[in-house]
C-alpha positions in Angstrom: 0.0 0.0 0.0 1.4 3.3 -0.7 1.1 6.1 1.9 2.3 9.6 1.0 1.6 13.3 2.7 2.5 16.5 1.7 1.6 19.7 3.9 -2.1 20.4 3.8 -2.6 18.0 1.3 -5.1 15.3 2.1 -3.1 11.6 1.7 -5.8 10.4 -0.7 -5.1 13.8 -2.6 -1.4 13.0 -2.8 -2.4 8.8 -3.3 -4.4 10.2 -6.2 -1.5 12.1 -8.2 1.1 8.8 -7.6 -1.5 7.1 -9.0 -2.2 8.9 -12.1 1.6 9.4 -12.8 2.3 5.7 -12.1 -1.0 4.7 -14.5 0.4 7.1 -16.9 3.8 4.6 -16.9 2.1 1.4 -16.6 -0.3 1.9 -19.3 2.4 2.3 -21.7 4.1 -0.7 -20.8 1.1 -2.8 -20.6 0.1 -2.2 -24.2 3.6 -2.3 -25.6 3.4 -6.0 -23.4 -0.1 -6.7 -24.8 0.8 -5.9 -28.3 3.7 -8.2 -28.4 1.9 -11.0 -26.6 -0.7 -10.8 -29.3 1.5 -11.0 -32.2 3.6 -13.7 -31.1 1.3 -15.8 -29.5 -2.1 -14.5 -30.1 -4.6 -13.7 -27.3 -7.5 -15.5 -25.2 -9.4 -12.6 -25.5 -12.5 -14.2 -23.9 -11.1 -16.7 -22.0 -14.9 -19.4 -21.9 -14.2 -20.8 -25.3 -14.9 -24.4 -23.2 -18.7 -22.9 -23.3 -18.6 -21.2 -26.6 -18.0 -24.7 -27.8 -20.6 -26.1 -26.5 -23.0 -23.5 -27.5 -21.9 -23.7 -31.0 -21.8 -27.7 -30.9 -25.6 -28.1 -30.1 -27.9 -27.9 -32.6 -31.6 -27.5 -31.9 -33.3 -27.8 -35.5 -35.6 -25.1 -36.9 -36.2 -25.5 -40.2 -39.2 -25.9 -41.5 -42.6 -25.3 -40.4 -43.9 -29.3 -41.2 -40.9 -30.1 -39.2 -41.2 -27.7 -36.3 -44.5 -28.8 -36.0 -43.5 -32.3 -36.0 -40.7 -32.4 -33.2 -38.0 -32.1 -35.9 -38.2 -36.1 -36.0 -38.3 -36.5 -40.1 -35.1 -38.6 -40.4 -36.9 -42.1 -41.4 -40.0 -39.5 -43.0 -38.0 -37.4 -45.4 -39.6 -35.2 -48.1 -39.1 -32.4 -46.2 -36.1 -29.5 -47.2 -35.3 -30.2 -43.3 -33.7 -33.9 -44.6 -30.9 -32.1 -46.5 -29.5 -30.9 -42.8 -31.0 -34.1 -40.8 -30.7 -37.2 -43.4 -30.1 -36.7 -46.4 -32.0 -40.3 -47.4 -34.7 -38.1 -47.2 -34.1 -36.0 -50.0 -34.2 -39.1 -51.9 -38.3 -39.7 -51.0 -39.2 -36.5 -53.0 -41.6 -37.7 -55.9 -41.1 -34.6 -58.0 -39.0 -31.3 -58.1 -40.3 -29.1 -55.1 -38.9 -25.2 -54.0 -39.9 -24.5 -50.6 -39.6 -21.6 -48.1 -39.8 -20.9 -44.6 -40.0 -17.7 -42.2 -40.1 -17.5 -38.9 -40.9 -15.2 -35.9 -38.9 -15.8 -32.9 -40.1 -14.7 -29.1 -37.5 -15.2 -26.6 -38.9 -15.0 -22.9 -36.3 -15.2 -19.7 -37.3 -14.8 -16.1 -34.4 -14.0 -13.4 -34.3 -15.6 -10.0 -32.6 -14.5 -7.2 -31.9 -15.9 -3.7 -34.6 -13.6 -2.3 -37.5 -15.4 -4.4 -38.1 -12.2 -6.2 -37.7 -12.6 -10.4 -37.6 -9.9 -13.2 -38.6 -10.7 -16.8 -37.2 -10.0 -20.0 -37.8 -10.7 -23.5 -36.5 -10.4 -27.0 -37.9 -10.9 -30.7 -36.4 -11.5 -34.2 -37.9 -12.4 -37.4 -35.5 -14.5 -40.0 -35.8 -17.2 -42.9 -35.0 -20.5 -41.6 -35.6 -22.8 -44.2 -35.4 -22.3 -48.1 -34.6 -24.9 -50.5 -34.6 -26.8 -53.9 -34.6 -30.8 -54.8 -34.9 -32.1 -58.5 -35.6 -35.3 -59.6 -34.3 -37.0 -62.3 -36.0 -40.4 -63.7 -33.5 -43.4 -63.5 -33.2 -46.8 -65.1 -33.2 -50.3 -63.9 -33.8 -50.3 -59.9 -33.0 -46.5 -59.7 -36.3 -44.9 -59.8 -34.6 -41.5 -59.5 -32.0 -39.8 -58.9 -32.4 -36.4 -56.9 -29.9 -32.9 -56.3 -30.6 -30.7 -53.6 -29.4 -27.7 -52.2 -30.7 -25.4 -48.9 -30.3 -23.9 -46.2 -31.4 -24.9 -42.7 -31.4 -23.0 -39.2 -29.6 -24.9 -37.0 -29.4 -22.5 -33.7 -30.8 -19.3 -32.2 -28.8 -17.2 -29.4 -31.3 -14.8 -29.1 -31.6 -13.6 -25.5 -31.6 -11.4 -22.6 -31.4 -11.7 -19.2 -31.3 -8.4 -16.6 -30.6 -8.9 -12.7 -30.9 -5.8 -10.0 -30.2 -7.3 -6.6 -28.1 -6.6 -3.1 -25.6 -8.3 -2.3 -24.1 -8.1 1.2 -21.3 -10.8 1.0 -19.1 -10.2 -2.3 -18.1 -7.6 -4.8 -16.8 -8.6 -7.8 -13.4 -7.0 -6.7 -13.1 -10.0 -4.7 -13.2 -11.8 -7.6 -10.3 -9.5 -9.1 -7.7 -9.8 -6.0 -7.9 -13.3 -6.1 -7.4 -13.6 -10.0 -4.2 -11.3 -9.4 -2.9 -12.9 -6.7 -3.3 -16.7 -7.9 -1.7 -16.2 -11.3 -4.7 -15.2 -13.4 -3.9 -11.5 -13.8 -6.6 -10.8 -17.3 -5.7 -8.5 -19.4 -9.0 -7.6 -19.9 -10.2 -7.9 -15.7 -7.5 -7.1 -13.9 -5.7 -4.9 -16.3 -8.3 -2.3 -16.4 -9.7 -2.2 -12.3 -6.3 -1.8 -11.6 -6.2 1.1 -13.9 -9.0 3.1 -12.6 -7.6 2.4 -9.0 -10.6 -0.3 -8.1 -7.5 -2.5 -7.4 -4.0 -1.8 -5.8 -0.9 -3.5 -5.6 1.1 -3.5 -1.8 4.9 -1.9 -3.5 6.5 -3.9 -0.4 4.9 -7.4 -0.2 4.3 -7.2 -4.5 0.3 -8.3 -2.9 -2.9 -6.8 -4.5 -5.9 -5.7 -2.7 -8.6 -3.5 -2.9 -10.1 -0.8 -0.5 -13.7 -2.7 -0.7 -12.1 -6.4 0.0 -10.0 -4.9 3.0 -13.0 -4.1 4.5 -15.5 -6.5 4.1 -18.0 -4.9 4.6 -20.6 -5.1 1.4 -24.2 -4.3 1.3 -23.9 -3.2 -1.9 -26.7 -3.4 -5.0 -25.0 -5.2 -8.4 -26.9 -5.0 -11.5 -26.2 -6.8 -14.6 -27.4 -6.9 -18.1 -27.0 -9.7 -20.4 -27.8 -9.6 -24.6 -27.0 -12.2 -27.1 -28.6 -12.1 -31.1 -27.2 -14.5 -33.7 -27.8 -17.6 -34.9 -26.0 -21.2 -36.2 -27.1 -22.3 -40.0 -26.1 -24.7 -42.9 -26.1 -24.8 -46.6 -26.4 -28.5 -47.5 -25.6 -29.9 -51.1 -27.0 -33.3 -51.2 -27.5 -36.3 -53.7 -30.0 -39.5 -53.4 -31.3 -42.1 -54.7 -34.4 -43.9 -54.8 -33.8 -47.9 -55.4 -37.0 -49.7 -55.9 -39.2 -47.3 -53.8 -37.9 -49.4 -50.8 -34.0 -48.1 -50.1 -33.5 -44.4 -49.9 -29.5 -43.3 -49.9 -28.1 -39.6 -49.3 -25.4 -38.0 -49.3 -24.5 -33.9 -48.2 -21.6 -32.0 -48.0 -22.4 -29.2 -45.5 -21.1 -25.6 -44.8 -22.3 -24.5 -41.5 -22.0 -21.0 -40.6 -22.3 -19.4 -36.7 -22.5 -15.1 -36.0 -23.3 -13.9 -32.5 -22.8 -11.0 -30.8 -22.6 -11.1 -27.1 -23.0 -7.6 -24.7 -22.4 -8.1 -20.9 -22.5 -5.1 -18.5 -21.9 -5.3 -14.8 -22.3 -2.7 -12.2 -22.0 -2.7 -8.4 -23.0 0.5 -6.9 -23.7 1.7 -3.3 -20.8 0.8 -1.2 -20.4 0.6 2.1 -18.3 4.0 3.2 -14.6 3.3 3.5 -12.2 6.0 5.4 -8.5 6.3 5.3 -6.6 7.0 8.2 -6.7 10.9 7.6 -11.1 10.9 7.4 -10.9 10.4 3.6 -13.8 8.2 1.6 -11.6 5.7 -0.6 -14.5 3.5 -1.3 -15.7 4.2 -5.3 -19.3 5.2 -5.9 -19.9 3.3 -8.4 -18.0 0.4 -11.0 -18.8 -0.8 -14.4 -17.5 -3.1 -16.1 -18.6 -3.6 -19.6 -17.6 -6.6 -22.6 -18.7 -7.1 -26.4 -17.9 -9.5 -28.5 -18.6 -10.5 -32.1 -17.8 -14.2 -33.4 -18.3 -15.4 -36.8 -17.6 -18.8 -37.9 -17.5 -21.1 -41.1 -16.9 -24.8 -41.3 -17.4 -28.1 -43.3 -18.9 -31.3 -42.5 -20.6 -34.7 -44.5 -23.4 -36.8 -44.1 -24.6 -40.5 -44.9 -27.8 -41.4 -44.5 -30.3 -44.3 -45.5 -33.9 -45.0 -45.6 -35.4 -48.6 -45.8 -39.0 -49.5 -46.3 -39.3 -53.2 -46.0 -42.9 -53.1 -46.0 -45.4 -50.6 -47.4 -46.2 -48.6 -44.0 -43.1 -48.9 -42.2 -39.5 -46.8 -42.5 -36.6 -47.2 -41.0 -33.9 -44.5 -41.1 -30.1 -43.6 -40.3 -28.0 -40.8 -40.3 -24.2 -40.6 -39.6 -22.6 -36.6 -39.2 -19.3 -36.0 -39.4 -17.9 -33.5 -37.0 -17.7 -30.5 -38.4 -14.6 -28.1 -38.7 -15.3 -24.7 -37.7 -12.4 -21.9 -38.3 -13.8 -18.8 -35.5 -12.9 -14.9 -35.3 -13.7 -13.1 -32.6 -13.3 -9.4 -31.9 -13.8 -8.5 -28.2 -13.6 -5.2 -26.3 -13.5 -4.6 -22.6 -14.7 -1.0 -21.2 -14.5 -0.6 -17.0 -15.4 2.7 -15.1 -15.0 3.7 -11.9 -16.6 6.8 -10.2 -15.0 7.9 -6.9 -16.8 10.7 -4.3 -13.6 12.8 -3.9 -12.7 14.8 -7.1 -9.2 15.2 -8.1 -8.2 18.3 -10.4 -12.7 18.0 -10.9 -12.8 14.7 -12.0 -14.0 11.9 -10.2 -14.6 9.1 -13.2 -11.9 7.4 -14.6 -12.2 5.2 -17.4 -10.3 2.2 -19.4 -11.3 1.2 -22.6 -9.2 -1.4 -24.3 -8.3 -1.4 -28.1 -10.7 -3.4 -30.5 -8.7 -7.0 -29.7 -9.2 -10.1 -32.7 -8.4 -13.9 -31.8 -9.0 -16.8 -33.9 -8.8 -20.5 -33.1 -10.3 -24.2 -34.4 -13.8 -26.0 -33.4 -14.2 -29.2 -34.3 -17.6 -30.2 -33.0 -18.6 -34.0 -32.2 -20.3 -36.3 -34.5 -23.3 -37.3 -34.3 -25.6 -40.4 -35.2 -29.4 -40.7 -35.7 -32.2 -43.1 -36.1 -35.5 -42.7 -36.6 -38.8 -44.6 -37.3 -41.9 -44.0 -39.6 -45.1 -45.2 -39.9 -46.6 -44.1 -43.0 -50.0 -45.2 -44.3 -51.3 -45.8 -48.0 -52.2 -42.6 -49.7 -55.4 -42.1 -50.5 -56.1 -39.7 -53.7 -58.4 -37.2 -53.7 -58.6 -35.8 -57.1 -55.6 -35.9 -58.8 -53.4 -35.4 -55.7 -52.6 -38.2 -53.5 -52.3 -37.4 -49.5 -50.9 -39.8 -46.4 -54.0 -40.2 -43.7 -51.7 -41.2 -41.2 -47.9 -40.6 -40.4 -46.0 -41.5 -37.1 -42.3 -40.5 -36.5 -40.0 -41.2 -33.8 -35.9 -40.0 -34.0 -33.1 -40.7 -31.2 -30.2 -38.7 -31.9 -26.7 -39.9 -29.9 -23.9 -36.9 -29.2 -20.6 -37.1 -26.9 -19.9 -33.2 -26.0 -16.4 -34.3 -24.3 -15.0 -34.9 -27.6 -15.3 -31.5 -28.4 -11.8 -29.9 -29.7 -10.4 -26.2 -29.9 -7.1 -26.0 -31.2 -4.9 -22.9 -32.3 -5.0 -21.7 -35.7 -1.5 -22.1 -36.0 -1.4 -25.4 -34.9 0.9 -24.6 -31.9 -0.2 -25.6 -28.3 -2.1 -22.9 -26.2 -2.1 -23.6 -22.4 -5.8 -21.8 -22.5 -7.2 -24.0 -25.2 -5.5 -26.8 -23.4 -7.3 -25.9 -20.4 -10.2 -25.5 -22.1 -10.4 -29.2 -23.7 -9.3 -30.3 -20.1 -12.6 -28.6 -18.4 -15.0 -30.0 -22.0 -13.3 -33.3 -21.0 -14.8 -33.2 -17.6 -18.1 -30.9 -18.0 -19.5 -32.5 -21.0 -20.7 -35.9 -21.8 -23.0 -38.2 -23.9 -26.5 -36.9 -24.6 -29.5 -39.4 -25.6 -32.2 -36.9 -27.5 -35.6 -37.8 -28.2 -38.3 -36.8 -30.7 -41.7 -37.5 -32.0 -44.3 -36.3 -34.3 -47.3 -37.1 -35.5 -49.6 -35.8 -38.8 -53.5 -36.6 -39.7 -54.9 -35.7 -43.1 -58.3 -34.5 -43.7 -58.3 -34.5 -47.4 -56.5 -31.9 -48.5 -55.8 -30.1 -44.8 -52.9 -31.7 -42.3 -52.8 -31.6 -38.2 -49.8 -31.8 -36.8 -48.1 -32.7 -33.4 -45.0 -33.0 -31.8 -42.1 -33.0 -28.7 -38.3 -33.5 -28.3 -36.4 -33.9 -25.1 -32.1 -32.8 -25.5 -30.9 -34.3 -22.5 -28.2 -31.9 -20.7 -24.5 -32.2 -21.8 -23.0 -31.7 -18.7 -21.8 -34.5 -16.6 -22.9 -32.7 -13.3 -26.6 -33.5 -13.9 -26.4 -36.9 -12.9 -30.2 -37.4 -13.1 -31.3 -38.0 -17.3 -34.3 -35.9 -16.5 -31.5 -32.8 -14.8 -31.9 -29.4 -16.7 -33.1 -31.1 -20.2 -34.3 -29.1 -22.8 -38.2 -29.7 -23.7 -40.2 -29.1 -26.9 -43.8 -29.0 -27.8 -45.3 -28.3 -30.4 -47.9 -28.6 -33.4 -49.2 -27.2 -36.3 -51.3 -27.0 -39.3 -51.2 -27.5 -43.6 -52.7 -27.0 -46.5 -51.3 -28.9 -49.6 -52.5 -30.1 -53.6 -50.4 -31.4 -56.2 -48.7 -27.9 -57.0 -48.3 -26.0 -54.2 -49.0 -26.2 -50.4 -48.4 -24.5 -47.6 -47.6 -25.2 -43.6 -48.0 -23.2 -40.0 -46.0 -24.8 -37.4 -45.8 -23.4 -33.9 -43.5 -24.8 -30.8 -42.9 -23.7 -27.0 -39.3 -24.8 -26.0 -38.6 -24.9 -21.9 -34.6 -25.2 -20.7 -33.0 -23.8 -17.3 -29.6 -22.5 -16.6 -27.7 -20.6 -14.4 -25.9 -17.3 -14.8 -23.0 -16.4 -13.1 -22.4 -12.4 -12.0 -18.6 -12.6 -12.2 -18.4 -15.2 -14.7 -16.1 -16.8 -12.0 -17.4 -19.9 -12.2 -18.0 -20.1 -15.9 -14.1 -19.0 -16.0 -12.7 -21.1 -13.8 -14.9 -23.6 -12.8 -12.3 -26.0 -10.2 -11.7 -22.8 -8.2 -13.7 -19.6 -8.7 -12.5 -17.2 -5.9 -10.9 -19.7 -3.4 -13.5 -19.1 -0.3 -15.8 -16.5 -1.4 -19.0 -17.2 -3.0 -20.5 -16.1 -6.5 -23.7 -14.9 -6.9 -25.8 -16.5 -9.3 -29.1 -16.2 -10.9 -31.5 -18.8 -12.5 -33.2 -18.7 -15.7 -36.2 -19.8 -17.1 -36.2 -19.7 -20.7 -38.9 -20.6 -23.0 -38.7 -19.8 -26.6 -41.5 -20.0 -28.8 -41.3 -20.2 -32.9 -43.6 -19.6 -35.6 -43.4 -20.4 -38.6 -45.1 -20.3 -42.2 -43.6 -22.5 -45.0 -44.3 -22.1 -48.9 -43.6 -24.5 -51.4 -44.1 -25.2 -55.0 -44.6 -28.6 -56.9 -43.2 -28.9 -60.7 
């Protein structure tokens, strides 16, 4: 701690101007540091990229309004532009060239629950294409009834969402969080660097210890507030080829180019602290800190899938589908903003500010592959006029993903100790995931009613229990279709549950957050709710 007095100066006066000078230095030096740590070994600017590849590993289908509608459980169905992304065998069950497209309106709802039982809602919208598409069908010869070509694209993932939090807190600041980070070897450049430049956290010049004016004390009672906003979303291009061999063996194969954009804003402020004096009568404690992050990622990749379809008796389909994992190259550009606002002015100012510079990283995803099967019951159509309709279909998918094998790697192929310990913690968080899905459609002549659910099971290991913070699905919907065109309404209400950290010290650094202090946390209810109407031409 430094200590300093000069006349009639006041020592936080005289603390103030060392400060300044000394930030004045230290600033230099730390972006002359920064820079060269960047261009020679490139920089974790976000330091989760453990949960970034999980989020961007998942995929929760939303594509088509007859599939929506249907649980997303077409795999053993097909003739939907949602086989191109699921199984491409189901390309193959087209009968005739069709063009299809979907739209969709997205409501995101999010309710915040604190320790104190009280919550605070939030919501977001968006409105997006999630499905458009084209298959041709070509006559074969022999036992190839046709050969099809297809090419779409398919949602695959929505991060739309918001989540705000206004609560006391008379046990941690997020400075605690800081002093331990600096004192255990995880000084961040864009945490530590910045509360230590607008004084929030100090460094003792004799013991080379940091510590804060807030943690010292211990006393709290202090409100935090954050604020929480994702948009983007995960989608794929699919070329695919099939064939239809005797109208009883459907084969497919795509070549994919998934695609992932989200940008991410997370704002943090504590405010009414506890008053802290010096030894000369002076308020050290701040007013008020804020500590603010963007981010925007954008990713492409490549993948494949093999799939088959097999109808050994008229009403009855039996489907597979094997992905490959799929290769993602990532950018992200982050920024890191902290303010601090103190109640005794210095030369009239009492804020002080650090923004960093605009801060790019790239590195490897390679996601897990993934297997499904499915079952169809489909019943003889029946023609009404010159178009023929299905009274009856029954589907049922299971879809098998392992989340620990998850990769990140560097994008120059050298080893990173924080990728490393990020496909340390995926090894341990994340497991294997069962999914479920079903769907069911009646015809009425021309009209269709549809039904449908899915259960993901959680991919973390910690939720020991099958049932443990799954994602649920329900959902339905309704058609109208002839022999040229037709057209679909589907509608589904999706329920999941997490958990958001304040500090992000848990999500950071999961074996050992902050030693013996506690994090806050919030829960989260989300349900997210889709509509969507599909169009599509026969030729």
């Amino acid at each position: 701690m430094i200590v300093a007095t000069c006349g009639n100066c006041p020592s936080f006066y005289v603390f103030q101007i060392h400060v300044l000078e000394l930030q004045k230095i230290k600033k230099m030096k730390k972006t002359i540091i920064l820079s060269l740590f960047c261009m020679l070994f490139g920089l974790q600017v976000y330091a989760q990229y453990h949960l970034d590849a999980l989020r961007y590993s998942r995929q929760f289908y939303s594509t088509t309004a007859k599939s929506e509608a249907m649980g997303n459980s077409l795999s053993a169905v097909g003739a939907d532009m949602s086989a191109l992304t699921i199984n491409p065998a189901g390309m193959a069950v087209f009968k005739g060239a069709t063009c299809s497209g979907t739209m969709n309106f997205t409501y995101v709802g999010t309710k915040t629950g604190f320790a104190d039982n009280r919550e605070l809602a939030s919501d977001r919208l968006r409105l997006n294409f999630t499905s458009v598409g084209y298959v041709g069908v070509f006559e074969g010869s022999g036992a190839i009834v046709s050969y099809n070509f297809g090419l779409a694209y398919n949602n695959i993932g929505d991060f739309t969402m918001q989540t705000i939090g206004n609560e006391p807190n008379g046990s941690s600041s997020i400075l605690d969080f800081f002093v331990y980070n600096a004192n255990n070897d995880r000084f961040g450049n864009f945490r530590e660097v910045p509360a230590e430049d607008v004084g929030l956290l100090n460094k003792d010049s004799g013991t080379g210890e940091y510590w804060s004016y807030v943690t010292d004390d211990g006393r709290y009672g202090l409100t935090q507030r954050h604020d929480y906003l994702s948009r983007g979303s995960m989608g794929e291009i699919d070329l695919s080829f099939g064939m239809n061999i005797e109208d009883k063996v459907f084969v497919g194969f795509s070549m994919g180019v998934p695609s992932v954009s989200q940008s991410k804003s997370r704002s943090y402020t504590e405010l009414s602290y506890p008053e802290i004096y010096d030894t000369h009568g002076v308020i050290v404690s701040p007013d008020k800190l804020k500590y603010t992050q963007e981010s925007d990622l954008d990713g492409v990749g490549i993948n494949a899938k093999l799939g088959i379809i097999c109808q050994p008796v008229p009403f009855l389909r039996v489907g597979a589908a094997v992905h490959t994992p799929s290769a993602y190259k990532i950018t992200e550009e982050y920024t890191a903003k902290m303010t601090a606002k103190y109640p005794v002015p210095y030369q009239g100012q009492t804020v002080y500010t650090y923004e960093s510079e605009l801060n790019e990283y790239e590195f490897l995803l390679n996601t897990p592959f993934r297997v499904n099967a499915g079952l169809g019951i489909v019943l003889e159509p029946i023609s009404v006029g010159n178009y023929y309709t299905v009274p009856l279909t029954f589907s049922f998918d299971y879809e098998y993903v392992d989340y620990s094998r998850i990769k990140l790697k560097n994008i120059d192929a050298e080893f990173d100790p924080y990728l490393a310990a990020d496909n340390d913690r995926i090894k341990r968080q994340f497991g294997q995931t069962h999914n479920f899905k079903t769907g069911l459609e009646l015809a009425l002549w021309h009209f269709k009613i549809r039904g449908g659910a899915s259960y993901y099971q959680s991919p973390y290991t910690k939720d020991d229990s099958y049932w443990n913070n799954g994602r649920v699905t329900y959902s339905g919907g309704l058609g109208y279709s002839t022999d040229h065109f037709f057209f679909d309404l589907g509608y589904s209400y999706a329920l999941h549950e997490s958990v958001f950290n304040l500090y992000e010290a848990n999500d950071l650094y999961p074996e050992n957050p902050m030693g013996g202090k506690s994090e806050p946390q919030a829960h989260l209810n989300h349900n997210t709710q889709f509509y969507k109407f599909t169009f599509g031409v026969r030729f």
